[in-house]
C-alpha positions in Angstrom: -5.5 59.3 33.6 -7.4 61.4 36.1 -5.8 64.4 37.7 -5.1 62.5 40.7 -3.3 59.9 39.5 -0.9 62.3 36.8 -0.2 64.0 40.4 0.6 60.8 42.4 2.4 60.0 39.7 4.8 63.4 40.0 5.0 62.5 43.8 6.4 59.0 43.1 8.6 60.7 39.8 10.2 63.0 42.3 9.7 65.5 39.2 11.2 69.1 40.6 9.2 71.1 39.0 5.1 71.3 38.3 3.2 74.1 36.4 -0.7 74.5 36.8 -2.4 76.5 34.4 -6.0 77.6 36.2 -7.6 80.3 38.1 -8.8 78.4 40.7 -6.6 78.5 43.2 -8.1 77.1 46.1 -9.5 73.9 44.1 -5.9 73.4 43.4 -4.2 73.8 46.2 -7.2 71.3 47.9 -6.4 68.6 45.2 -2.4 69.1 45.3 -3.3 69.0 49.5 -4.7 65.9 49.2 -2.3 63.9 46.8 0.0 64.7 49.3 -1.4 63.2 52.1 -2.3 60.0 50.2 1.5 59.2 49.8 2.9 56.6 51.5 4.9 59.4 53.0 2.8 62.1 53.3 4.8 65.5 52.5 3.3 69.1 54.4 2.3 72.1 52.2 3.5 75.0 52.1 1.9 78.0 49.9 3.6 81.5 48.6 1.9 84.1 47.4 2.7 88.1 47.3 0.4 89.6 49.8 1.2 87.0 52.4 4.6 85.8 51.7 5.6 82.3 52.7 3.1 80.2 55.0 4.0 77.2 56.7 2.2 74.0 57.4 1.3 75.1 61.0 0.0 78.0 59.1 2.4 80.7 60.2 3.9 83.2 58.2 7.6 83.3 57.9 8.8 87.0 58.2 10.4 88.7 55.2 8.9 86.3 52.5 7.3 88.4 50.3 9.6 88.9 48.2 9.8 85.8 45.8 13.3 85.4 45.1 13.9 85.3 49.2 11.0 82.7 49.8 12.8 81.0 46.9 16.0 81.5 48.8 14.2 80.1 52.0 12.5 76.7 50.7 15.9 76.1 49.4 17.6 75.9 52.6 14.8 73.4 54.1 16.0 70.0 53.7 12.8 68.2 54.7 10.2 66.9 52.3 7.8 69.3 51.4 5.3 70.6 48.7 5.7 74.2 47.9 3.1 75.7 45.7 3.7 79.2 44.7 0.7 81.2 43.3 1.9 84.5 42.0 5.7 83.6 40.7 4.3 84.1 37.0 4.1 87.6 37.1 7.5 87.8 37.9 8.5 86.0 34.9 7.7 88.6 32.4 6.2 88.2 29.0 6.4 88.5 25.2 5.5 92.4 26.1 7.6 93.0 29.4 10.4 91.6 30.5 11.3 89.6 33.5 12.7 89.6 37.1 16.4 87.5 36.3 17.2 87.1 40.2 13.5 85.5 40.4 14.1 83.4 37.1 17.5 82.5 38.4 16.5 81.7 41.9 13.6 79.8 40.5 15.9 77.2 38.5 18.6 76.9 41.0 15.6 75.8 43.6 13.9 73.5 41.2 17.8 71.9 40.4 18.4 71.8 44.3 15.2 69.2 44.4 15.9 67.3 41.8 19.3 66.2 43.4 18.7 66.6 46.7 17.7 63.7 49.1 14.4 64.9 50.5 11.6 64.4 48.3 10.6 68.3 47.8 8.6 69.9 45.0 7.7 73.4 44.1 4.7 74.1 42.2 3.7 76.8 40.4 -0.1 77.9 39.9 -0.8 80.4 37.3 -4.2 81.1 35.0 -2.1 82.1 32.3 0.9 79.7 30.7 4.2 82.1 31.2 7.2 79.8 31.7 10.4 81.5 30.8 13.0 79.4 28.9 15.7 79.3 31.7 12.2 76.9 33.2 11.5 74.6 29.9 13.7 71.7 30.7 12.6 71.4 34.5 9.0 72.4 34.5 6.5 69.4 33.8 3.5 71.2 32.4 -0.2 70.0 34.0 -3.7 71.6 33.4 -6.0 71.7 36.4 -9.1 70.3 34.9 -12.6 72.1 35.3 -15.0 70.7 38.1 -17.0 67.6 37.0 -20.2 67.1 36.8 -20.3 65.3 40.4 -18.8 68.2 41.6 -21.1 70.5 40.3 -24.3 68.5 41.7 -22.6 68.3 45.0 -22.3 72.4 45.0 -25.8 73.0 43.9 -27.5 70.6 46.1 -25.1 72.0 49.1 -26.7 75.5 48.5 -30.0 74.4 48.2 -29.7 73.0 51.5 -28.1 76.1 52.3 -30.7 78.2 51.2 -34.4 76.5 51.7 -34.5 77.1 55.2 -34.0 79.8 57.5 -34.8 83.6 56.4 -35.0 84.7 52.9 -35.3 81.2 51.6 -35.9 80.3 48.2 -38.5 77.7 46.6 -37.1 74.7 45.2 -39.2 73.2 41.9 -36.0 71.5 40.3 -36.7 67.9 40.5 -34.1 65.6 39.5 -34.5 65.9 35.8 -34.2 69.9 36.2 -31.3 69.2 38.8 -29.7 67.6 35.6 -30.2 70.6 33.5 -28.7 72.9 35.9 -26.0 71.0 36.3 -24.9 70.5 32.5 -25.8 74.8 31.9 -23.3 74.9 34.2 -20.3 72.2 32.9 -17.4 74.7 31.5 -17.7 77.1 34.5 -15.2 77.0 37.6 -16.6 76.3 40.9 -16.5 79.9 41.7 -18.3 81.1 38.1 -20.8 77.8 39.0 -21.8 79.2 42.3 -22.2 83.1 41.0 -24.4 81.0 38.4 -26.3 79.5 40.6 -26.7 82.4 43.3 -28.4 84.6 40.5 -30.4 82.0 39.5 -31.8 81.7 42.9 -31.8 85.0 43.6 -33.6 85.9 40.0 -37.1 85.4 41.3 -36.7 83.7 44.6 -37.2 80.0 43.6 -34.9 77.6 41.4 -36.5 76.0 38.6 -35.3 74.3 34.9 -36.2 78.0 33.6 -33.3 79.1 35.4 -30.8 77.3 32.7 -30.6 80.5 30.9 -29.5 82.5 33.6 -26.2 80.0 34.2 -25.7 80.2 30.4 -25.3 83.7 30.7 -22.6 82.9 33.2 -20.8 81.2 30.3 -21.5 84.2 27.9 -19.3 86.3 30.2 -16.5 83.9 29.5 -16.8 84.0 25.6 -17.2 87.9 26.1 -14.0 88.2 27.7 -11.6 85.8 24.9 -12.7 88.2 22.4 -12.0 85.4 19.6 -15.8 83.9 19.6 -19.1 85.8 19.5 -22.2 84.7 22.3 -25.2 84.8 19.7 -28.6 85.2 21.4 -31.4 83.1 19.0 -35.0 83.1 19.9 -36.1 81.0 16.7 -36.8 77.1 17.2 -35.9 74.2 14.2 -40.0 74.8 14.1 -39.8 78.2 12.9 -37.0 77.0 10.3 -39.2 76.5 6.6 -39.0 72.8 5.0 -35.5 71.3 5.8 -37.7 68.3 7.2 -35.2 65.5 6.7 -32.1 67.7 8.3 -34.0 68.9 11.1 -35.2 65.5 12.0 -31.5 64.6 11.7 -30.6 67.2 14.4 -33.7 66.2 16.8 -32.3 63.0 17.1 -28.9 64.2 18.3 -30.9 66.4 21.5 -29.9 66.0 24.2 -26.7 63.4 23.6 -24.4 64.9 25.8 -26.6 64.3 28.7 -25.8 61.5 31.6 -28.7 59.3 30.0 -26.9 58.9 26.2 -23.5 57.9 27.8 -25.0 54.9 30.0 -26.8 54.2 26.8 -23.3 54.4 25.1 -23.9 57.1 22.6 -20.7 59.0 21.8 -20.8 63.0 21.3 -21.8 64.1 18.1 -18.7 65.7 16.2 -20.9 68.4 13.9 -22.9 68.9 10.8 -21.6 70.6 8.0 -24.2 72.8 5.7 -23.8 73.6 2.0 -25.9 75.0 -0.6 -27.6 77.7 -2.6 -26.8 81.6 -0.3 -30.1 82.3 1.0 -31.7 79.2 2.0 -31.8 78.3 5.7 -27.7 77.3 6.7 -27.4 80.3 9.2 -30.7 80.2 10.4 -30.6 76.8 11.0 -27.1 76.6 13.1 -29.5 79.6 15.4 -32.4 77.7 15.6 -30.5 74.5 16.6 -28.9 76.0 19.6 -31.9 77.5 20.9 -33.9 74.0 20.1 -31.1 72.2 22.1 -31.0 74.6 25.1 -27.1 75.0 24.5 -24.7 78.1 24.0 -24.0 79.2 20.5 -20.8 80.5 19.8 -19.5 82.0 16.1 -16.0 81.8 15.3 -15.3 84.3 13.0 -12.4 82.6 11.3 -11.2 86.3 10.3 -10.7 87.1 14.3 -8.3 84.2 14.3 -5.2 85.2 11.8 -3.4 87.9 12.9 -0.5 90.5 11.9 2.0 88.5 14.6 4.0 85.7 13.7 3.0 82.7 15.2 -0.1 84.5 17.1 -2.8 83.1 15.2 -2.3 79.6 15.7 -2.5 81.0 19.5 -5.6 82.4 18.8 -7.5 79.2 17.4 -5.8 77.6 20.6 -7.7 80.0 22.8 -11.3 80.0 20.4 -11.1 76.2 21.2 -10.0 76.2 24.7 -12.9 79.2 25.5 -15.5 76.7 23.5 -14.5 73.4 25.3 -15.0 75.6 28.4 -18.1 76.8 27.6 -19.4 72.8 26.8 -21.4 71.2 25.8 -22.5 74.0 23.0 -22.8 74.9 19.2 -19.8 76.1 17.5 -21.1 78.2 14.4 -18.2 78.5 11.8 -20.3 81.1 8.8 -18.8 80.2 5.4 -15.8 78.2 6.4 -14.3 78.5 3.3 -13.2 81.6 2.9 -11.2 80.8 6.1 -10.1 77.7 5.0 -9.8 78.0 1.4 -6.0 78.9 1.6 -4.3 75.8 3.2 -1.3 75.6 1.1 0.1 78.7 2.8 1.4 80.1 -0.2 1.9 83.7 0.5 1.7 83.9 4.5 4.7 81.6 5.3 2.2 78.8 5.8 0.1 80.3 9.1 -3.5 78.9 7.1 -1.9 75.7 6.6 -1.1 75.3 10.3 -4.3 76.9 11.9 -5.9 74.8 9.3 -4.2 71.5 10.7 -4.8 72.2 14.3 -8.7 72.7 13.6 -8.5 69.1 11.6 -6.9 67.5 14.6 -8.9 68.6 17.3 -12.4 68.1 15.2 -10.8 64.9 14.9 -9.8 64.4 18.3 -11.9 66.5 20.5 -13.4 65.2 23.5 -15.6 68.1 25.1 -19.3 68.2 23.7 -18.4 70.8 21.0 -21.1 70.6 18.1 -19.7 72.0 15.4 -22.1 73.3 13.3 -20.3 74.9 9.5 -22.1 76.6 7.0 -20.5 77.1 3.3 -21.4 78.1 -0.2 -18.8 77.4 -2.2 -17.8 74.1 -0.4 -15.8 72.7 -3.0 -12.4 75.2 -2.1 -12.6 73.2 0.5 -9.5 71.1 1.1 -10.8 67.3 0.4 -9.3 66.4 3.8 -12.1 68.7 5.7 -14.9 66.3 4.3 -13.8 62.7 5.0 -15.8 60.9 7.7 -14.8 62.3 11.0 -15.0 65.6 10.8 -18.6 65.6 10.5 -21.5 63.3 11.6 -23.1 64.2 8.1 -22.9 66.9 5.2 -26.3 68.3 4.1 -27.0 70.1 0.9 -29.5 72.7 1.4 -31.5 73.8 -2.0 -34.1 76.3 -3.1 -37.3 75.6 -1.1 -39.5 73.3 -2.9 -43.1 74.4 -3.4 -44.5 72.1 -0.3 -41.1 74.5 1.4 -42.0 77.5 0.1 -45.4 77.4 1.1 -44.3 76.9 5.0 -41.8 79.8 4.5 -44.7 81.9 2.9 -47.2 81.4 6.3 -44.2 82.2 8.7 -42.6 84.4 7.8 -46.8 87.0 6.6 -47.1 85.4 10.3 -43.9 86.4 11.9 -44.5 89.8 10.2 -47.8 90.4 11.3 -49.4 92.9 13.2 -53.0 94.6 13.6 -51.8 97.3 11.1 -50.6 95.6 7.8 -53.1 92.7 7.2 -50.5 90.0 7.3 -52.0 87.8 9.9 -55.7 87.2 7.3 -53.1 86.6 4.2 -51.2 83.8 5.7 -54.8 82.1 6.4 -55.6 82.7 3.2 -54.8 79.6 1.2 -56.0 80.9 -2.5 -53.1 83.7 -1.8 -50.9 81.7 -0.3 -51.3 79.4 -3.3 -50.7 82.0 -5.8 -47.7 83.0 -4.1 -46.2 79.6 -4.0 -46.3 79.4 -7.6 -45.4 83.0 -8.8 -42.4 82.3 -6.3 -40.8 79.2 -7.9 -36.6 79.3 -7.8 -36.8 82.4 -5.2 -34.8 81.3 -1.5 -36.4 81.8 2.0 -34.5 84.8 2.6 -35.9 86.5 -1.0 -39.2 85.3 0.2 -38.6 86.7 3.3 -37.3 90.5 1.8 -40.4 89.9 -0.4 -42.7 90.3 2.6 -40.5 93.2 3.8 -40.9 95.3 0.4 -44.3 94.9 0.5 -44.2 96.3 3.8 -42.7 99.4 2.8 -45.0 99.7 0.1 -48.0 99.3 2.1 -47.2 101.5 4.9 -45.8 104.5 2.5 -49.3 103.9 0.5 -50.9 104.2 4.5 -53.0 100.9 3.9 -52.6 97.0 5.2 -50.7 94.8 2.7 -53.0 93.2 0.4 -52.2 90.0 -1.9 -52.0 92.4 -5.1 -48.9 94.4 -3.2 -47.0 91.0 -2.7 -47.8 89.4 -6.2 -46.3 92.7 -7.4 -42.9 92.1 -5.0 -42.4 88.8 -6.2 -42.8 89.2 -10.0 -40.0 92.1 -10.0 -37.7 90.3 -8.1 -35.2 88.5 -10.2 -34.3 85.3 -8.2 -30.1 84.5 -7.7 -31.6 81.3 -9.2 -31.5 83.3 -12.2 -28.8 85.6 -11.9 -26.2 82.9 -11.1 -27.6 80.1 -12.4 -24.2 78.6 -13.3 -23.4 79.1 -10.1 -26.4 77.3 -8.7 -26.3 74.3 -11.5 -22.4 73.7 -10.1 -23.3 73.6 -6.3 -26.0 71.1 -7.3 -23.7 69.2 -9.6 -21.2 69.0 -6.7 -23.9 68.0 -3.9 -25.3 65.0 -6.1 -23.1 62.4 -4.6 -21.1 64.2 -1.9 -24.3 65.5 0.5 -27.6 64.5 1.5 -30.7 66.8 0.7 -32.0 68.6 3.9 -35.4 68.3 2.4 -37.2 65.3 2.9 -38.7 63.2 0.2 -42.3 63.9 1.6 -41.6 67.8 0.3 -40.0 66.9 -2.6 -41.4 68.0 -6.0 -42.3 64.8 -7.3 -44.7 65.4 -10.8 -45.7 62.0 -11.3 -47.6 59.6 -8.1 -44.8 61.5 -5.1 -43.8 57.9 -4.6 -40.3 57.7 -3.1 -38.3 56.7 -6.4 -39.9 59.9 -8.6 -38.6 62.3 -5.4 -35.5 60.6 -5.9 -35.0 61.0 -9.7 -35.8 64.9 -9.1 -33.5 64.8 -5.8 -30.4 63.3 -8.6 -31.4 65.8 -10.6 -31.5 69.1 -8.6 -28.8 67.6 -6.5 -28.2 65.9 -3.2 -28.9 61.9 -2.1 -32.0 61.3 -0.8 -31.7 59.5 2.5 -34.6 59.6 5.5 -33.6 60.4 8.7 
């Protein structure tokens, strides 16, 4: 049911009492404006607030209305149908921190019971960005939230200031076609139509023309909103699934889910993708590939520190996860990064906290479950079996991918990018990562060592080299890697029990064309070795 029709809906109800949980006050009072005047009996508008008191619907002030519990007093008396929306009454009503004005609380319910019996067909409604309705309120107040503009709403504003601002002095110059149009338009999904037009202002403002390159400058818009619920973290990622070392069959799985939440995929009938869930050996590519994800897709990725969301107050954390999801939804379509999951969700008996994990835990479940904002989750764990077993059932996730130690086809890709990511005229880095004889040798003397030991590997012999004041050579790295004792090694129990647990349960992110396959690489030896170091084999 669309916003219209819950309102028309009220109208026909005769319901006394509405509350509107937004910020944008003018969309509001438009929509509320016009649901009025599509009755069968249209009813005028009148609109409080505390600067301007009481206006009419000739647009007169009535004197002395400032005060709320007098322009309550005042409405009360009218005994024509009306619409009264009241815009500031929520600060009056106090909060879990300050208490509140009884006479406007009072005045407030006795109004609101005066409508419901009366005979004239009169409503007050209440506009507030923040959810504050005292408990005198509960039983008359029917709760609505003001949805965020559409995506038609958005096009219509950004084509109405390009118009606006093509012609005439200080024009801009306009190289969006359609497609870029498009672009703009879903950066922009999640913002008000106020945050939508600042958005689009700086854009064309930035460098005086409007282009698809400006898609980062209304995602920055949306960073201010994460900014300000302090619950999620706006990560900034510069690497691309490209940059990302092996992983072949899971980053061909997440190519293929670019760009669903675009106009195109829902005439073609695709539904949102829910998430992807990541386990496997610390140090092999989960983090980095939630970052490089984001910045492959062009979306926003937000972390949700799980340990931001439980709180010392009693019921306050359940809040909090309310607010991380509401802040994300906003912010859609993104990525939603939840790093090692487990440890926030290991705990879901409750047992010691008067069950707060339980419940935070239950209202993540349902809306992953029910969620209807383009929200890609995207979870990383390493002990994924503390997991409750309800977390892992299709329907949380799209797919759960086991991510191991890089093969030697992997590690010789992690090898060249990372010598080439480090490389500079200085330390020699650039002519090893050409080199294939070294590159070869390192491959092998690396064998059971993660991406991210490779990648310290390179560091060390950084350090070395510099503190020796000569470029890196291929002895200084050999060196790194044989005195490095892989967690391959050191927790090998560890390691054999993720891989045991990933057999059956996840699909290998590497694909079967890196896969260490001794005898003629054919698909069933790569699958014998993928049963054996753990994780299905299936092609994407």
């Amino acid at each position: 049911m669309t916003f219209a029709e819950t309102l028309d809906e009220a109208f026909k109800a005769r319901l006394p009492l509405l509350y509107l949980e937004t910020g944008e006050e003018v969309r509001a009072i438009e929509a509320i404006s016009q649901a009025a005047a599509a009755q069968r009996h249209p009813r005028p508008i009148w609109t409080w607030t505390s600067a301007l008191g009481l206006i009419g619907p000739d647009g007169k002030s009535v004197a002395n209305t400032t005060n709320p519990a007098r322009a309550l007093s005042h409405i009360a008396g009218l005994q024509d149908a009306g619409v009264f929306i009241f815009c500031d009454l929520h600060a009056y009503f106090g909060s879990e921190h300050r208490q509140g004005e009884p006479l406007v609380v009072r005045t407030a319910r006795e109004t609101a019971l005066d409508f419901r019996h009366g005979d004239a067909s009169r409503l007050l409604v209440l506009i507030s960005p923040v959810r504050t309705i005292p408990p005198e309120l509960n039983e008359l107040t029917h709760l609505l939230e003001f949805p965020l503009p559409s995506s038609d709403e958005i096009r219509q504003l950004l084509d109405t200031m390009i118009e606006r601002n093509s012609s005439g002095p200080g024009r801009i110059r306009v190289d969006a076609d359609d497609a870029a149009r498009e672009q703009l338009v879903h950066a922009a999904l999640g913002l008000s139509m106020a945050e939508a037009e600042n958005a689009f202002a700086r854009a064309m403002v930035n460098d005086g023309r409007l282009s698809a390159g400006d898609v980062p400058v209304v995602l920055d818009e949306k960073a201010q909103i994460v900014r300000k619920s302090g619950l999620l973290e706006f990560m900034d990622s510069d690497i691309d699934l490209d940059d990302v070392g092996g992983l072949n069959n899971m980053k061909r799985w997440l190519s293929r889910r670019n760009g669903s939440w675009m106009a195109g995929a829902k005439q073609y009938g695709l539904p949102d993708p829910k998430g992807v869930l990541i386990t496997g050996v610390p140090g092999c590519g989960k983090s980095l590939t939630a970052k490089a994800t984001a910045a492959s897709w062009g979306l926003p990725l937000l972390r949700l520190d799980i340990g931001r969301v439980f709180s010392g107050l009693v019921g306050s954390s359940e809040q909090n996860l309310r607010t991380a999801i509401a802040t994300a939804e906003a912010v859609a379509p993104c990525i939603l990064w939840v790093d090692e999951i487990e440890k926030g969700f290991s705990n879901t008996t409750g047992s010691g906290d008067s069950g707060t994990s339980a419940r935070v835990f239950g209202t993540f479940l349902t809306w992953m479950q029910e969620k209807k904002r383009p929200v890609f989750v995207v979870a990383t764990a390493n002990n994924i079996d503390a997991l409750p077993p309800e977390f892992l059932r299709k329907g949380r996730f799209d797919e759960i991918f086991f991510v191991d130690l890089p093969t030697s086809a992997e590690r010789e890709v992690i090898w060249r990018l990372q010598l080439s990511a480090q490389a500079s005229d200085a330390n020699g880095l650039a002519a090893l990562s050409a080199d294939d004889a070294t590159i070869d040798e390192l491959v092998g003397r690396s064998e059971n060592h993660s991406g991210a030991e490779i990648e310290q590997a390179v560091i060390s012999a950084l350090f070395e080299g510099y503190s020796a004041g000569r470029p890196v050579d291929a002895a200084m790295l050999e060196q790194v890697v044989d005195s490095t004792i892989p967690l391959a090694v050191t927790q090998a129990e560890e390691v054999r029990r993720i891989r045991d647990w990933a057999a059956e349960r996840a699909v290998r992110a590497t694909g079967t064309e890196d896969l260490d396959a001794t005898e003629s690489g054919s698909r069933e030896s790569a699958g014998v070795l993928s049963a054996r170091r753990g994780g299905r084999t299936v092609d994407y």
